[in-house]
TIKELO-788762 format. One record per residue (C-alpha): residue in three letters; x, y, z. Coordinates in steps of 0.001 Angstrom, whole numbers, plus 500000, padded with zeros to 6 digits. Example, Ala and Ser with C-alpha at 12.3 -4.5 7.8 and 13.67 -1.06 7.14 Angstrom:
BEGIN
ALA512300495500507800 SER513670498940507140 
end
This chain:
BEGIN
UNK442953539657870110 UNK446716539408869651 UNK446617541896866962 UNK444209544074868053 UNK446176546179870089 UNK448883548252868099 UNK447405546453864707 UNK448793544015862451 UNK451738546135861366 UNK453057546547864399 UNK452899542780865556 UNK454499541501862939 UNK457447544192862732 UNK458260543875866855 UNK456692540599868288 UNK458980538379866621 UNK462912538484866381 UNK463470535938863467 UNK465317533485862991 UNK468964532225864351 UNK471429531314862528 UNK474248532294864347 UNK477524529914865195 UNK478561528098868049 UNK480841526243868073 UNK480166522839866688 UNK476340523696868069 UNK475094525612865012 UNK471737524615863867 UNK469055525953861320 UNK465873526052862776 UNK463792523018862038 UNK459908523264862000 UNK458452523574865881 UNK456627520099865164 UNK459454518006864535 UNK459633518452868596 UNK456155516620869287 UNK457803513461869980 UNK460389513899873142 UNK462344511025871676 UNK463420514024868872 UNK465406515658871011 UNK467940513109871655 UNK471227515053870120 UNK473021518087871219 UNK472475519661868630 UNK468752519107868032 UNK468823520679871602 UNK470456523590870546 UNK467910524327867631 UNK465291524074870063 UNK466854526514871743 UNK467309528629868696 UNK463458528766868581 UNK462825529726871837 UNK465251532603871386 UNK463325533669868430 UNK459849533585869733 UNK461189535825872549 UNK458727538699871902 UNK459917542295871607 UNK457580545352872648 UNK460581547673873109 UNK458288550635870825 UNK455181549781872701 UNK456838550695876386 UNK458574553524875017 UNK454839554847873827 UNK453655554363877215 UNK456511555730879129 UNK458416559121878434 UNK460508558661875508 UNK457939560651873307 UNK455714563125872602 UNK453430562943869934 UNK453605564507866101 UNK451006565934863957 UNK450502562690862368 UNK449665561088865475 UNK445579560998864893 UNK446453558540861981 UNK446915555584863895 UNK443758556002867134 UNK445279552141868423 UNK449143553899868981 UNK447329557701870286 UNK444849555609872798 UNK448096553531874246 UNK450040557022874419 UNK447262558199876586 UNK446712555258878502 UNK443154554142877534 UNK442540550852879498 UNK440199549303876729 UNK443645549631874640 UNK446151548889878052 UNK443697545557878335 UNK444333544190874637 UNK447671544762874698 UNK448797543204878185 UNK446951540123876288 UNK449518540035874185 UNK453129540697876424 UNK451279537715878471 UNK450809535440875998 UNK454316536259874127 UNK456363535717877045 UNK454463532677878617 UNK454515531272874547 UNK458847531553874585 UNK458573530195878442 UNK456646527511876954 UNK459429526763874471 UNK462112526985877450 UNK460484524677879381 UNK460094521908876824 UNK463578521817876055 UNK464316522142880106 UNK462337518901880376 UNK464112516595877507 UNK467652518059878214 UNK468485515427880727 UNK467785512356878011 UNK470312514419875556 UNK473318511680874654 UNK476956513604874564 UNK479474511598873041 UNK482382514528873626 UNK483558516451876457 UNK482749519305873926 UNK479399518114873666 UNK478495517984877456 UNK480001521357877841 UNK477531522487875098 UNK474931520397876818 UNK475445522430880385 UNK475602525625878406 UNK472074525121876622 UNK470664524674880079 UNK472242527938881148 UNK470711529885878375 UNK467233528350878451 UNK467360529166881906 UNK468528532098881284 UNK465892533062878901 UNK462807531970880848 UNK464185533955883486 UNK464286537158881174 UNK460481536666880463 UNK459640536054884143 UNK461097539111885321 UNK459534540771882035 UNK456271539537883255 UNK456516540786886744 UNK457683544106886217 UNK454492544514883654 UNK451645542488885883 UNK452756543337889473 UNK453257546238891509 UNK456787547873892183 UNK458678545274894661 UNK458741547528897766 UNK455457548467897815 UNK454875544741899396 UNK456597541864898552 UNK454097539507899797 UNK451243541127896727 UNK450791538629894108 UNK452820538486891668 UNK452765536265888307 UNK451672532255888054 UNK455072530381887794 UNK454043527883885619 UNK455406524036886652 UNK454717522090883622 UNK453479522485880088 UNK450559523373878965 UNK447187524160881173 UNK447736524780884958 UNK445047525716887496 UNK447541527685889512 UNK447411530938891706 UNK449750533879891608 UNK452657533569893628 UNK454257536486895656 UNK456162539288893891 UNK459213537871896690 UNK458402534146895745 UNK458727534880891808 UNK462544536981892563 UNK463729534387894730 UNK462548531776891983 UNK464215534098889057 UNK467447534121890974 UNK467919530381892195 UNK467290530041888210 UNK469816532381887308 UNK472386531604890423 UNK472179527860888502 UNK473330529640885118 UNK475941531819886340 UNK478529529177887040 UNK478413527508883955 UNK481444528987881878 UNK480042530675878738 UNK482064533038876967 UNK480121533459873416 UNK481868535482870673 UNK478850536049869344 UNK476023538779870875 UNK472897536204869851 UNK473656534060872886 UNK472946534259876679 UNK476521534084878116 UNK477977534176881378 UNK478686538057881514 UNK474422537902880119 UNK473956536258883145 UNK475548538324885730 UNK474111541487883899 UNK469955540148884611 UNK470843539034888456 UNK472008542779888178 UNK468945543698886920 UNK466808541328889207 UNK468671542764892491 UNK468147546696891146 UNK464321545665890750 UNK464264544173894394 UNK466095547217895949 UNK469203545251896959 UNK471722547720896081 UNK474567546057897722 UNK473597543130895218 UNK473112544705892545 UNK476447547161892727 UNK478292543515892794 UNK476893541779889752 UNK477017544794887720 UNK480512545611888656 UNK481316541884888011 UNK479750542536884528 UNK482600545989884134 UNK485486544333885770 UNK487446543293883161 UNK485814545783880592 UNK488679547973878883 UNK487869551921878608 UNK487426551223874584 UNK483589549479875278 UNK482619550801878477 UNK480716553391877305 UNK481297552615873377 UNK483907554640871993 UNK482091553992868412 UNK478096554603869826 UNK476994553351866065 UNK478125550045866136 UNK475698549149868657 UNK473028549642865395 UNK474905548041862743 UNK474331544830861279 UNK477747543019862943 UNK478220541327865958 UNK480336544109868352 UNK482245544198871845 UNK479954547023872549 UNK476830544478873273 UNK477013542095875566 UNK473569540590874623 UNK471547541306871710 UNK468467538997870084 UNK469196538217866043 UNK466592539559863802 UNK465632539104860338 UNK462342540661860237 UNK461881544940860290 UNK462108545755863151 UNK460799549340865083 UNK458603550143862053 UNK455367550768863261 UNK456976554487864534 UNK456951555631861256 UNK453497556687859374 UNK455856557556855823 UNK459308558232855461 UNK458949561384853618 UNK456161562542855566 UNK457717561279859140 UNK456170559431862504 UNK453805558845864830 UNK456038560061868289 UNK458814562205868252 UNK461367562746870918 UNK460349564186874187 UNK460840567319875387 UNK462723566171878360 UNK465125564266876490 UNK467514566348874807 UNK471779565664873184 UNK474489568274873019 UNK476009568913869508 UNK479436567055871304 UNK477720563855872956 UNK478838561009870625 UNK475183559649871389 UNK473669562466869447 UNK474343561570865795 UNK472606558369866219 UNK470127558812868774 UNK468239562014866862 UNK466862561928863604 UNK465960565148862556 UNK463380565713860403 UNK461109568873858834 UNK457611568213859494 UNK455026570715860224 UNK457442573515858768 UNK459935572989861418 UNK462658570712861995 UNK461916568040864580 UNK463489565950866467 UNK462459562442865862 UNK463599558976867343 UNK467231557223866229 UNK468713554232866151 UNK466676551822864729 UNK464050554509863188 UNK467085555901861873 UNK468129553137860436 UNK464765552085859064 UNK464781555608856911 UNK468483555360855456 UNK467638552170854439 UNK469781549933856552 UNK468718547010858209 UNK468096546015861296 UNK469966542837862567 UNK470510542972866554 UNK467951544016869004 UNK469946545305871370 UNK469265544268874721 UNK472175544322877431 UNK475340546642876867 UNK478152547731879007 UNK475870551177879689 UNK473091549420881084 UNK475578547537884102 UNK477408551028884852 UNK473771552638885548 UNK472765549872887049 UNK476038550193889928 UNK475656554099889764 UNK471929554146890455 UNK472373550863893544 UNK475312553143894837 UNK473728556468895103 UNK471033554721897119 UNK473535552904900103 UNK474503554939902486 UNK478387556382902222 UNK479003555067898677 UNK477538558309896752 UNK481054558940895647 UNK481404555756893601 UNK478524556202891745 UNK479676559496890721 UNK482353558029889527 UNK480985555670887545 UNK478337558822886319 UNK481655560867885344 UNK483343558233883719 UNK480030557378881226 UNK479643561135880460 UNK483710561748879744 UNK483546558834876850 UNK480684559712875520 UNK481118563503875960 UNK478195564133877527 UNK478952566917880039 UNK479558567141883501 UNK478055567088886834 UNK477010569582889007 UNK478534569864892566 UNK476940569408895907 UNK474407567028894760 UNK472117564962897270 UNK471566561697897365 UNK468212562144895906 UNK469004564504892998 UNK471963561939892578 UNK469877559434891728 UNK467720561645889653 UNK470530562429887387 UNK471574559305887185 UNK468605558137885790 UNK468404561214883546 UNK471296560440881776 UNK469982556683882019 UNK467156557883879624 UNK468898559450877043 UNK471064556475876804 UNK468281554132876283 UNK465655556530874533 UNK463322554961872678 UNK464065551431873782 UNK461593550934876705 UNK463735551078879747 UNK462202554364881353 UNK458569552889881303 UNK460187550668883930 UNK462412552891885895 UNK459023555234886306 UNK456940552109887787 UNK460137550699890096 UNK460362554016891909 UNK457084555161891509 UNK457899559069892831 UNK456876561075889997 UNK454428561332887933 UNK454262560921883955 UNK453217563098881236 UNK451472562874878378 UNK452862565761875896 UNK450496567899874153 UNK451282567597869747 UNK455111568462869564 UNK455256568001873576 UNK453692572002873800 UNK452070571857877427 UNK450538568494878769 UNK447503566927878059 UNK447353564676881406 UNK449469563480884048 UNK449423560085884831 UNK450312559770888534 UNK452737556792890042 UNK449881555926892092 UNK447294555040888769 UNK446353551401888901 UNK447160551491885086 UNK450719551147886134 UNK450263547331886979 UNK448802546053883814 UNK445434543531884125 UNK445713539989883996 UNK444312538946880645 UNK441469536911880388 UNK442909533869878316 UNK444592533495881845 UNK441469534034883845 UNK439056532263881857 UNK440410528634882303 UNK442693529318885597 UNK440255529913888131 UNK443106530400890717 UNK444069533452889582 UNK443644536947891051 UNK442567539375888910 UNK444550543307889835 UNK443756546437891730 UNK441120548813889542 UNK440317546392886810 UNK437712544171885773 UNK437478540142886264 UNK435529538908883610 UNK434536535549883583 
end
């Protein structure tokens, strides 16, 4: 069942992010195998701690491609009838919706799984420095950190948009590990549970040099997040700001866009997963003949926007050029690899405070100026006077997608505001072939039934099928 879905190709190129190896500080571990941790007494050191943590980073599952299919990042190419499994999630068959939400579940619940475990034997760790219990305190931060990222994951895919109702059930918050009879708890229940988990984080100093590790800034950027989700702007405006405070003009947006898909650790991240397996591969059906998706119509780069060079890969197919994804595509087909998943950046926090602006009353004109600041660095035009607050927002979150094209943020953007509808291109996006419409139960994605079949607690979600 786990492979079903997008096929064994794709599984194995974005569902797991490798290995770490990264430094720091005197907590640098190899990853030792998962069942040296069957006996608790194991993890006894710091540093066996932080390899445990190591693996729960790397099982952190990454369907970045697979959202970016489903949202409106693409259209699809000629070769698109190749591969039926990516063409039915494009157009939103539930038989192929179904077999992949069995797999985001179980990924994210596995890593939470991982989290927890090391939650659980942290408190017998011995420290024997003061450098040591600071590492100690920052391992908790990150593992909290981390569970929290596939929590809010999890309820963004399995439960409706927050202001719909907050009371609607949300995901199972699992309380110990392994098998748990346990009901769904509230969509509020499972923020206010995310955030008292990532309040605890945020005032633990953690100042990585490194992008592989949840820090501090990491923190501030997901409560961010979190807040944005829940619709409190005034929230949200704060932690992101907090997050572009002290940022100098040379990151914030990045001067050099193509270090953000290099191999090296950069300022321009502020968190990115470690990867040593190919990654964003199962776009491409050949590299001389091209891929599945190409870029949609609606998302288009002047010649001038820095973006441009990297976020378009342009490519003859059919007799005509087309415009195919970047970035990590890009990369894949020039032969570079693929080491950082990149997964917060300075962008990301300025639309975050643009967006939660334009939507309080009397503070339009600061996120404008955030807006005008992103497109004068990265030369990506101007904006047009005498906007509302509406069509404020609505270029804000314009310019949000061609920022993160291709990397699954729009999918999400769509379902949290849920005011217009999505379509699905036509071959080389020429007219539409259906419109899915931000009231489709398809939106909130079925609770699998390796949840359902031994939990009988759980409620199964609007339009589909419990089968026992």
């Amino acid at each position: 069942m786990l492979l079903r879905c997008l096929g064994l190709k794709s599984i194995l190129a974005n569902g797991c992010s490798g290995l770490l190896l990264l430094c720091c500080g005197s907590c640098s571990l190899d990853i030792p195998p998962a069942d040296q941790y069957a006996d608790p007494d194991a993890i006894s050191e710091v540093k066996a701690a932080r390899s445990l943590l190591s693996s729960a980073y790397a099982l952190y599952p990454h369907y970045e491609y697979e959202f970016s299919v489903l949202g409106p990042d693409f259209c699809p190419t000629s070769l698109v009838g190749k591969d039926m499994e990516q063409k039915n999630l494009y157009l939103w068959q539930d038989n192929t919706i179904s077999g992949f939400a069995e797999t985001v579940w179980l990924g994210y619940y596995r890593t939470i799984a991982e989290c927890d475990v090391l939650l659980e034997r942290l408190p017998m760790v011995r420290t024997h420095t003061s450098e040591e219990e600071i590492c100690k305190r920052q391992i908790e931060a990150e593992a909290k950190t981390l569970k929290s990222m596939c929590y809010l994951n999890l309820l963004r895919v399995f439960a409706p948009p927050y202001d719909l109702n907050p009371q609607a059930d949300g995901i199972v918050l699992k309380k110990v590990v392994g098998l748990e009879e346990k009901g769904r708890s509230s969509i509020e229940v499972c923020v206010a549970t995310i955030r008292r988990w990532l309040l605890e984080a945020e005032v633990v100093p953690n100042h990585s040099e490194v992008n592989g590790w949840l820090s501090q800034k990491a923190v501030r950027y997901l409560l961010a997040e979190l807040e944005l989700y829940a619709g409190n702007y005034a929230e949200a405006a704060r932690w992101a700001m907090q997050v572009l405070e002290d940022v100098p003009a040379s990151v914030y947006p990045a001067v050099d866009y193509s270090k953000l898909w290099q191999e090296a650790s950069c300022p321009e991240r502020i968190f990115a997963f470690y990867t040593r397996t190919p990654y964003y591969t199962a776009i491409q059906y050949d590299s001389q003949e091209g891929d599945y998706f190409a870029l949609s119509p609606q998302i288009s780069y002047d010649d001038s926007d820095k973006r441009t060079p990297f976020s378009v890969y342009p490519l003859v197919m059919s007799g005509s050029e087309r415009m195919l994804a970047g970035k990590y595509n890009r990369n894949n087909k020039k032969g570079k690899t693929n080491r950082y998943i990149n997964s917060m950046r300075y962008a990301g926090a300025g639309f975050i405070a643009a967006e939660a602006y334009a939507c309080m009353e009397g503070q339009e004109e600061k996120a404008r100026s955030l807006l005008l600041d992103y497109l004068k660095h990265c030369g990506g035009g101007s904006l047009p006077g005498n906007l509302s607050r509406t069509d404020l927002v609505q270029v804000i979150l314009r310019e949000k997608m061609k920022e993160f094209s291709g990397e699954g943020v729009a999918y999400f953007d769509y379902k949290r505001l849920h005011n217009r509808s999505l379509e699905r291109w036509n071959t080389w996006g020429q007219g539409t072939n259906a419109t899915i419409r931000p009231e489709d139960y398809r939106w909130t994605f079925p609770i699998p039934r390796s949840e359902y079949r031994y939990n009988e607690a759980v409620t199964q979600n609007k339009g589909w099928p419990l089968l026992r």
